[in-house]
C-alpha positions in Angstrom: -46.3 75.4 -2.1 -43.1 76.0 -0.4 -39.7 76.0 -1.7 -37.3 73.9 0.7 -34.1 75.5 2.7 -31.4 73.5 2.1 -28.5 74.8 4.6 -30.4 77.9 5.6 -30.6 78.9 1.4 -33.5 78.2 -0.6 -33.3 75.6 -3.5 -33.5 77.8 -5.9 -30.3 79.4 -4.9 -28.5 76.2 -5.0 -30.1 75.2 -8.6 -28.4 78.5 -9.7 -25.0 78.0 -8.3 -25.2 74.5 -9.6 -26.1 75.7 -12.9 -23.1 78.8 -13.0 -20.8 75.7 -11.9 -22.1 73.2 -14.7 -21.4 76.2 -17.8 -18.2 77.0 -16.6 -17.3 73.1 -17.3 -18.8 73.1 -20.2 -16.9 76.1 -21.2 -13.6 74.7 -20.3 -14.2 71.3 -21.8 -15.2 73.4 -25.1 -11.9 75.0 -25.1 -10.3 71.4 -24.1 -8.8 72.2 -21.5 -10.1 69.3 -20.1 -10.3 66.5 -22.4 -13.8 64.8 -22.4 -15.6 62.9 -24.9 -18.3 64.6 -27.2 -20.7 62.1 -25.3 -20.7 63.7 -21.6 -20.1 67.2 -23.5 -23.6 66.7 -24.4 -24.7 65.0 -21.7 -23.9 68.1 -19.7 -25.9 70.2 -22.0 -29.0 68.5 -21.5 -28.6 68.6 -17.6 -28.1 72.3 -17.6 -31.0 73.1 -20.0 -33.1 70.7 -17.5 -31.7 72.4 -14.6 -32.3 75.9 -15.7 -35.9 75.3 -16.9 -36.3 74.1 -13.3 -34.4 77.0 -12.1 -36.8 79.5 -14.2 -40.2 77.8 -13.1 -39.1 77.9 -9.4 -38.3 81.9 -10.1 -41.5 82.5 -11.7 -43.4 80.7 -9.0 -41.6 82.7 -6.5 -42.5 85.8 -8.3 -45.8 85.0 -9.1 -46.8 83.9 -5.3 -47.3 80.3 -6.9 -44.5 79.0 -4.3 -43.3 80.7 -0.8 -40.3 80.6 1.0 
C-alpha cells in the first residue's frame, strides 16, 4: 500500500506537524492564554489522540514494509 505525497512530503509527515501544532494549542488553552470552553478543550484531545494513533500505525507500516513511499 502506498502512503500519498501531499506537496512533495509524505502524509505521515504532515499528520506529525498537524499533531505538534494541535498540542501546542492545547497547551496554551490549558494555561488560558486563550480562553476556550472546556467543550472544544476536549474536543481537541480526542482529535489528537485519533491523529496520533493514525500517525503511529502509518510509522509502523512504514517500518514494517506494510506501506511504501
Amino acid at each position: 500500500m502506498r502512503i500519498p505525497i501531499i506537496l512533495g512530503q509524505p502524509l505521515h509527515l504532515w499528520l506529525g506537524i498537524l499533531l505538534f501544532l494541535l498540542i501546542i494549542f492545547q497547551i496554551v488553552v490549558a494555561k488560558r492564554i486563550i480562553k476556550v470552553p472546556f467543550k472544544w478543550h476536549r474536543i481537541g484531545g480526542y482529535v489528537i489522540l485519533l491523529l496520533a494513533m493514525i500517525h503511529g500505525f502509518i510509522a509502523y507500516g512504514l517500518n514494517n514494509s506494510i506501506f511504501v513511499l
